[in-house]
MIFI-915792 format. One line per 8 residues: number of its first residue (from 1); for each residue x negated, y negated, z negated of C-alpha. Coordinates in Angstrom, 3 decimals. Layout:
BEGIN
NUM) X,Y,Z; ... $
REM end
This chain:
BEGIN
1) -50.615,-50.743,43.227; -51.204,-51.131,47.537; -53.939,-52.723,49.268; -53.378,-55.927,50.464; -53.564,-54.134,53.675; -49.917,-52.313,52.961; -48.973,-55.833,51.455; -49.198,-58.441,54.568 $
9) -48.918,-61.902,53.669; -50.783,-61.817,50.009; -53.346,-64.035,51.123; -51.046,-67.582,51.180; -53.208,-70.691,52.157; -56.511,-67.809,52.653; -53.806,-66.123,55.931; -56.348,-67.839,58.377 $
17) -59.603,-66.601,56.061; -58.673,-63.175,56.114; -57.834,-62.825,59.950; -61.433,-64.434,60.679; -62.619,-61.156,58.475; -61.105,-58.575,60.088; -63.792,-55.816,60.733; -65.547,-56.415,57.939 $
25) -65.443,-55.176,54.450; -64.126,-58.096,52.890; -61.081,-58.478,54.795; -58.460,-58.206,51.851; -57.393,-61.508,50.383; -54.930,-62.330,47.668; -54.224,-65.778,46.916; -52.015,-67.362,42.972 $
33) -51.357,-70.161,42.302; -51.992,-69.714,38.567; -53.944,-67.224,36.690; -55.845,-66.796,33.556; -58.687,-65.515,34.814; -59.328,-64.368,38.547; -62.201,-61.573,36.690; -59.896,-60.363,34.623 $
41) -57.641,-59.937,37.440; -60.060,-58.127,39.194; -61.270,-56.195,36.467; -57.982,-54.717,36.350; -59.085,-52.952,39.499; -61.832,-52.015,39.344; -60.784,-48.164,38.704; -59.498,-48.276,42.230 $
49) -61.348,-47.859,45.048; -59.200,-48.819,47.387; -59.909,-52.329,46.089; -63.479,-52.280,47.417; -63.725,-56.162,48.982; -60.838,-57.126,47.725; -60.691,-61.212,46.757; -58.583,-62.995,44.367 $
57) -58.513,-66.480,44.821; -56.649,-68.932,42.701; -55.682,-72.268,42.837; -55.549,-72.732,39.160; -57.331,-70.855,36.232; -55.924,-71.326,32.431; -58.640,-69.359,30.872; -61.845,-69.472,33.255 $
65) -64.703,-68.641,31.713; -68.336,-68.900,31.953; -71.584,-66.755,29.536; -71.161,-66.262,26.326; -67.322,-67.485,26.023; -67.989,-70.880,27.418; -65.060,-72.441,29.697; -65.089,-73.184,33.518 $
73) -62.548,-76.093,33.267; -61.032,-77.684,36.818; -58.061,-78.891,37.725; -55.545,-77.465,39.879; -56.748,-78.042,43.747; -60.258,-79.159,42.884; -62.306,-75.989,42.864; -62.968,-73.022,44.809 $
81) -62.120,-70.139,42.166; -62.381,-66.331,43.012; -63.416,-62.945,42.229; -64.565,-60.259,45.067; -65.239,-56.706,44.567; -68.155,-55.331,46.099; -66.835,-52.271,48.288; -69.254,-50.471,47.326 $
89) -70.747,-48.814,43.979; -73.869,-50.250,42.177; -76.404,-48.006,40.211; -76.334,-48.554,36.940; -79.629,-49.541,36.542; -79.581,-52.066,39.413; -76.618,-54.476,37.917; -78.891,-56.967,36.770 $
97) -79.362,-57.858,40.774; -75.127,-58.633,41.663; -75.543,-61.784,39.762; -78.456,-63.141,41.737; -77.259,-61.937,44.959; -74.332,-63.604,44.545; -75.796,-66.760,43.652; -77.857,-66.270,47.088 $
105) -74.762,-65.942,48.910; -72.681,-68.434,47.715; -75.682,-71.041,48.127; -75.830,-69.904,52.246; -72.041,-70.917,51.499; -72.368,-74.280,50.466; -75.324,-74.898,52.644; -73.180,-74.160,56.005 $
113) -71.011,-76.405,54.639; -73.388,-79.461,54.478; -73.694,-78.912,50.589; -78.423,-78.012,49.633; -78.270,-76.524,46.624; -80.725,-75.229,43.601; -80.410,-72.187,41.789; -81.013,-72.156,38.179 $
121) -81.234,-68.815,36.204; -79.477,-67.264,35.615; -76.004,-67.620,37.209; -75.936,-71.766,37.870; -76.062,-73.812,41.292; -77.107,-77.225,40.589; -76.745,-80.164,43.308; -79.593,-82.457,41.833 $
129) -79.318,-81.930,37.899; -75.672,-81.229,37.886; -73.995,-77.955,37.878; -71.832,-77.732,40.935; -71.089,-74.167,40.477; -71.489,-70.584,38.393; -71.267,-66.731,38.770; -69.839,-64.736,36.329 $
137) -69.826,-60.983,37.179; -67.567,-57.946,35.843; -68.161,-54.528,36.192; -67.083,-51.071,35.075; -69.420,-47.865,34.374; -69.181,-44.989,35.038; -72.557,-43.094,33.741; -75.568,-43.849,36.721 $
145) -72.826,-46.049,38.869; -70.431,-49.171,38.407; -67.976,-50.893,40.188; -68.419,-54.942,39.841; -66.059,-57.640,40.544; -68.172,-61.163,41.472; -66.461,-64.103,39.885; -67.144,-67.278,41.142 $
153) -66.544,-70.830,40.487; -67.106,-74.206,42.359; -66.476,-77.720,42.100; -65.337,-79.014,45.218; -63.555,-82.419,44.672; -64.045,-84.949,41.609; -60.982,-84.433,39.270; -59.903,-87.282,36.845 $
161) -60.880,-86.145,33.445; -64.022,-84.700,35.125; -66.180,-87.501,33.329; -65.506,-85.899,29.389; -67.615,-82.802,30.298; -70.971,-82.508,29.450; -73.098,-81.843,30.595; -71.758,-83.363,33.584 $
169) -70.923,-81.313,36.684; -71.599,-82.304,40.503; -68.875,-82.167,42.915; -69.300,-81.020,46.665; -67.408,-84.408,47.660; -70.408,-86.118,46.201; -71.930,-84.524,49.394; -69.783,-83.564,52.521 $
177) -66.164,-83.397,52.408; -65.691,-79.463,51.871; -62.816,-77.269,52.897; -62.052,-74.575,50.678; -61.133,-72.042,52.991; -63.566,-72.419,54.845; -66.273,-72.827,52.156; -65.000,-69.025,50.812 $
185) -65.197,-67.594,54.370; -68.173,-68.461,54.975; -69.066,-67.422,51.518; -67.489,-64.059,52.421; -69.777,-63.386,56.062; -72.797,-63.923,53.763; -71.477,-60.987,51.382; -71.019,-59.000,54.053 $
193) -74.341,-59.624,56.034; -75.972,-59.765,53.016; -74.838,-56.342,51.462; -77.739,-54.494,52.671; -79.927,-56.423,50.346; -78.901,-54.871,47.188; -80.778,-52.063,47.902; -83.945,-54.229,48.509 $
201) -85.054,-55.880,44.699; -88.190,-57.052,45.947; -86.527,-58.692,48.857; -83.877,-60.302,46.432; -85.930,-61.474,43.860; -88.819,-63.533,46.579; -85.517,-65.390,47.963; -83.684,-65.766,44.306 $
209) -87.316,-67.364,43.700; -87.169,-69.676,46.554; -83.462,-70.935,45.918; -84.626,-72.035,42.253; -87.359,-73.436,43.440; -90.126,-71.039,41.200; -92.827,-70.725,39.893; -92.685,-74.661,38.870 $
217) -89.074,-75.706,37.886; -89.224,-76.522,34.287; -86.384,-75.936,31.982; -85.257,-76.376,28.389; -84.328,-73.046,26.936; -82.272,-72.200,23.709; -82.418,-69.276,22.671; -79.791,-67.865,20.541 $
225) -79.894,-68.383,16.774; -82.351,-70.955,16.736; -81.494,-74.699,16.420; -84.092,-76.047,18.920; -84.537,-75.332,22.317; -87.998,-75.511,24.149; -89.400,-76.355,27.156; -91.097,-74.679,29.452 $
233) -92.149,-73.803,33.045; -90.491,-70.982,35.215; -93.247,-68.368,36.967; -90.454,-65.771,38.298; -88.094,-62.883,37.910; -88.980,-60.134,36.320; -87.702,-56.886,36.952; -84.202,-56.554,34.650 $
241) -83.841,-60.182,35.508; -85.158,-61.740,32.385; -87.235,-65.459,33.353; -90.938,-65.627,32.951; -92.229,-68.781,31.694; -95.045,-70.711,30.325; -94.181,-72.701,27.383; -95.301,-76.370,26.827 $
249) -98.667,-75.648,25.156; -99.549,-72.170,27.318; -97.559,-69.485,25.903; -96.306,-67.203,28.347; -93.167,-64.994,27.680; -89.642,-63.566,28.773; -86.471,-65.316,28.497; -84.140,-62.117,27.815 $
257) -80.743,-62.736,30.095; -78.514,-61.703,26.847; -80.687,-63.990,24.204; -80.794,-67.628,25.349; -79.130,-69.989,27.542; -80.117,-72.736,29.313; -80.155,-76.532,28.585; -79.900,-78.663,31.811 $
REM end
């Protein structure tokens, strides 16, 4: 399969996006109308180097989905749905950080856009309580490295049905009036100054920290299995990116990223 460099005109509404990223490393843009899933796209790739940041943004997702099967629903037009992969690998050990980093990224995004949001662990932006938008990373390993492919999804203008979901989601039009191509350039400059960071935890964890506004945010927690969620207070990231929190009533403990979700 070529490049989208050795396939001009890929990139469809995104033409403008991409020629604004020429010179950097996430200059390749290809643009559906429909798709099941822009990650699944990706993850087709992944094997491929030559796909390093590479986007695929859609207009329309049939099957978008969010952790642990749950469905990123928005109609045709309204959202802002893609998947980049990183050009370069990841240690193994060090996936836990795409997710966050992302998130960072994507919030510089929105902000630039007149859109303040709050990160919530572990892959939510929130604009007040509601969920305006969600990472979803993919990635393929191979023994110490992987290749990963950043999904993202976000809710740019209200959409009809909108009201039946629940919780319910926030909407950048709520906001600022948000262009979409601009919105994922934007979002795509941030990857690319931001790159370096992967290879500085510490650094990524103190500003994932700030963006969800911890230690102090409280949250409700389920965790899986168990029929009642509880509440607690959020003190930080730990290394592996599990939350540390202080339940109601003093108990401190860690909120594993693969055991429990969170209640908004």
């Amino acid at each position: 399969m070529p490049t989208f460099d050795s396939a001009p005109g890929l990139a469809g509404p995104y033409a403008d996006v991409e020629r604004a990223l020429a010179g950097t490393r996430f200059r390749s843009i290809r643009y559906v109308e429909e798709t099941k899933s822009t990650n699944a796209d990706a993850a087709e790739l992944l094997g491929d180097e030559r796909f390093g940041g590479h986007t695929i943004v859609a207009e329309y997702q049939s099957q978008g989905s969010g952790r642990k099967g749950r469905r990123w629903e928005a109609a045709a037009g309204t959202a802002l749905l893609f998947s980049t992969i990183l050009p370069r690998a990841i240690a193994t050990e060090d996936l836990w950080l795409v997710p966050f980093w992302t998130a960072l990224a994507v919030r510089v995004g929105l902000r630039e856009c007149g859109v303040t949001t709050t990160l919530q662990w572990p892959n939510d932006l929130l604009l007040g309580e509601g969920k305006i938008g969600g990472v979803l990373c993919q990635s393929s390993i191979t023994g110490p490295v992987a290749r990963v492919a950043c999904g993202i999804g976000i809710n740019v203008r209200r959409w009809e049905d909108a009201a039946r979901i629940a919780p319910a989601p926030a909407f950048c039009d709520e906001t600022a009036v948000v262009d979409r191509r601009t919105l994922l350039q934007t979002i795509l400059l941030e990857f690319e100054r931001a790159l370096p960071d992967l290879d500085r935890p510490e650094k990524l964890r103190s500003a994932w920290e700030a963006a969800a506004e911890v230690p102090g945010r409280r949250y409700r927690i389920l965790p899986d299995g168990q029929a009642e969620p509880f509440d607690a207070v959020a003190q930080g990231l730990a290394p592996g990116g599990d939350l540390r929190v202080v339940r109601d009533g003093g108990r401190e403990e860690l909120v594993s990223l693969a055991d429990a979700r969170v209640l908004r």
